[in-house]
Backbone bond lengths (Angstrom), bond angles and torsions (degrees), N, CA, C in turn:
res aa  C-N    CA-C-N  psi(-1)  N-CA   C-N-CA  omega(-1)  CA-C   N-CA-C  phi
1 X - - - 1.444 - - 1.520 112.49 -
2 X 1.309 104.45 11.20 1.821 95.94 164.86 1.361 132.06 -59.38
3 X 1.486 102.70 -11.82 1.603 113.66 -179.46 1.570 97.33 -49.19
4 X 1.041 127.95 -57.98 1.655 154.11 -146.30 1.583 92.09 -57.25
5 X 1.461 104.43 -54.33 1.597 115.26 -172.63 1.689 116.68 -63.31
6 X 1.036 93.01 -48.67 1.656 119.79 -166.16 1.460 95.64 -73.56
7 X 1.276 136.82 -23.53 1.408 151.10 177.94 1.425 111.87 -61.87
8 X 1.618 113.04 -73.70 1.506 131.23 149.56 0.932 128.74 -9.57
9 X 1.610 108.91 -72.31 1.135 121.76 -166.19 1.388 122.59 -64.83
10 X 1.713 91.56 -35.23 2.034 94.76 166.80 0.918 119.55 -72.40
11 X 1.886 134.31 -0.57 1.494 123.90 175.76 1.891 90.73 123.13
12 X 1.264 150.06 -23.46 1.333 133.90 163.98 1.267 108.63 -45.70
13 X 1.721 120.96 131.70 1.023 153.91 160.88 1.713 94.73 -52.72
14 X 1.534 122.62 147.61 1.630 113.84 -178.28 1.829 102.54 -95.09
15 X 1.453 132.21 19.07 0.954 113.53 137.71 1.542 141.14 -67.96
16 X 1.679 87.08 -49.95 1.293 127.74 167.88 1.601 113.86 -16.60
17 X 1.490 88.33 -71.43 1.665 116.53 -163.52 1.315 114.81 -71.18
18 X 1.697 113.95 -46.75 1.471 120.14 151.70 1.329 118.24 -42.90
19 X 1.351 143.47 -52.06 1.008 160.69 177.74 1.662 103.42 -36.92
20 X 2.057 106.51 -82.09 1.231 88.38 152.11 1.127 177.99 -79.75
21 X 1.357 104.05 0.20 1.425 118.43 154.83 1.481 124.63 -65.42
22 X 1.224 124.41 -25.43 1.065 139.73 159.93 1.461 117.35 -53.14
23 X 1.292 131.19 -61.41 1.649 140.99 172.82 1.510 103.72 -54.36
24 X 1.048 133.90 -42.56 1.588 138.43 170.89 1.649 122.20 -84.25
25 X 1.405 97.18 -3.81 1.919 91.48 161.45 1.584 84.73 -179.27
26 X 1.576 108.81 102.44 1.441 127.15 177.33 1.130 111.82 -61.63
27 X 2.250 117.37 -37.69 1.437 104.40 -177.86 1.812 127.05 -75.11
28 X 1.455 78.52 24.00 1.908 80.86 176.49 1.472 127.78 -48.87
29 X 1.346 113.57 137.19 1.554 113.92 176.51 1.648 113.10 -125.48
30 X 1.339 111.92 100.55 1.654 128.04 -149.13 1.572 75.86 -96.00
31 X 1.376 119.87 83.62 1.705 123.08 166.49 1.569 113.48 -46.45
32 X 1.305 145.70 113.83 1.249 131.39 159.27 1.923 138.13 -27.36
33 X 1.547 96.38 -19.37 1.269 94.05 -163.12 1.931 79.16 -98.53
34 X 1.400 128.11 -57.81 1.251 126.55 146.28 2.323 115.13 24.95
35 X 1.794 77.48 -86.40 1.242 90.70 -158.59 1.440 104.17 -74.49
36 X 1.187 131.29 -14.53 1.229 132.91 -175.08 1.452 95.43 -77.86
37 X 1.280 121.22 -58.68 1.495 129.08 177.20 1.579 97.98 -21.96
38 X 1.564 126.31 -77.15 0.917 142.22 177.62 1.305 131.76 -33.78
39 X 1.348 105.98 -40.03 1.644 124.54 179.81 1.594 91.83 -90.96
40 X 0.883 131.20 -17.07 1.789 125.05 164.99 1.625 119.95 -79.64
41 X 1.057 107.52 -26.56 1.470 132.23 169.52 1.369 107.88 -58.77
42 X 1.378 113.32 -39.71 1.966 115.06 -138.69 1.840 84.08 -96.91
43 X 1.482 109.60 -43.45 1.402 132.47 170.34 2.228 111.07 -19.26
44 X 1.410 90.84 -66.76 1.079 99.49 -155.76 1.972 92.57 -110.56
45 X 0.961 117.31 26.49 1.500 124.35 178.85 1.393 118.48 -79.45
46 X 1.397 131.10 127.98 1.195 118.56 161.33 1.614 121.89 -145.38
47 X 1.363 98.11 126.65 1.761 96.74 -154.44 1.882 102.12 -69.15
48 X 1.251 103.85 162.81 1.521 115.21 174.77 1.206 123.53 -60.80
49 X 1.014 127.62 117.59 1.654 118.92 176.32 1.584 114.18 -77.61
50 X 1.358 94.91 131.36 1.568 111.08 -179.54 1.375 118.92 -71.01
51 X 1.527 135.87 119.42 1.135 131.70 143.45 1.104 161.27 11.09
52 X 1.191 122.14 18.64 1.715 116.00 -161.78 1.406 118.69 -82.49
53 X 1.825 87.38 128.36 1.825 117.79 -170.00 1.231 112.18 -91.52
């Protein structure tokens, strides 16, 4: 279920992302304790800043 994370983190909204992960493998099971994990993640996230040479 890293899709979920990795989703977020690029800017998907967590309907969004549920949504698609969902259409590409219906038997998904989006655990509550899971997604919260995730939404705690997105909280305190901050992507890498890129380089420019």
């Amino acid at each position: 279920m890293m899709a979920l994370a990795v989703l977020r983190a690029i800017g998907f909204g967590l309907d969004d992302a549920m949504d698609m992960i969902q259409s590409r493998r219906p038997v998904v099971d989006f655990a509550d304790v899971y997604v919260r994990s995730v939404e705690e993640f997105i909280r305190s996230y901050q992507p890498a800043q890129q380089e420019r040479g």
